[in-house]
C-alpha angles and dihedrals in degrees: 000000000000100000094048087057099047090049089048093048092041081061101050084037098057092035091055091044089046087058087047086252135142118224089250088058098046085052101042090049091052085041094058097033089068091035112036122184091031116160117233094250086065094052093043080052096055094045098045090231139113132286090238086051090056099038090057084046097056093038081066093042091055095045089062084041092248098129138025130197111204125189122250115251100268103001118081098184102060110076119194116204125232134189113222125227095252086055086047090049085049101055104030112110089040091114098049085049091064099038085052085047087048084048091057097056098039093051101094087060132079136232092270095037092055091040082062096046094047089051085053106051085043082057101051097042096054083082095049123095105262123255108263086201108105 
């Protein structure tokens, strides 16, 4: 199990540096991709860090134009969080990268042998805390 994860994580590690990302960008510009206008305290939720890491992660994310935080209509103080359409052109075809990666390793099995696999790792991660990343 080990192996297969290292070679999955290798993949999404060398695709995000490619694109002169960290691992926490990568993640907070899919994060808000598929949630924009989210507040910092829900980043720094998804990512199970603090409010001043993410603040520093976002301040570099706005220098290369990746990221924008907008104020809300009558309240100055409250700041949503956009990705801009250059950080949503970065990190688009993230997703089909891994599932290339996930087609890779699951190549030498057949269509019976993966729908067992795939029974027993349901299985197995029905007792797993659940992924915060939406």
């Amino acid at each position: 199990m080990r192996w297969i994860v290292w070679a999955q994580r290798k993949t999404g590690e060398d695709w995000i540096r490619e694109r002169g990302l960290t691992h926490e960008q990568s993640a907070a510009l899919v994060y808000l991709v598929r949630n924009p206008g989210a507040i910092q305290r829900d980043i720094a939720q998804m990512s199970r860090t603090s409010a001043a890491s993410v603040s520093s992660l976002l301040r570099g994310l706005e220098r290369r134009g990746l990221v924008e935080r907008r104020t809300e209509p009558g309240n100055e103080r409250s700041k949503r969080v956009y990705a801009t359409p250059a950080g949503s052109e970065l990190i688009a075809g993230f997703d089909t990268a891994m599932t290339s990666v996930e087609e890779t390793i699951l190549a030498p099995l057949d269509q019976a042998e993966r729908a067992t696999l795939q029974a027993l790792l349901t299985k197995i991660a029905a007792d797993l805390p659940q992924p915060t990343v939406s």
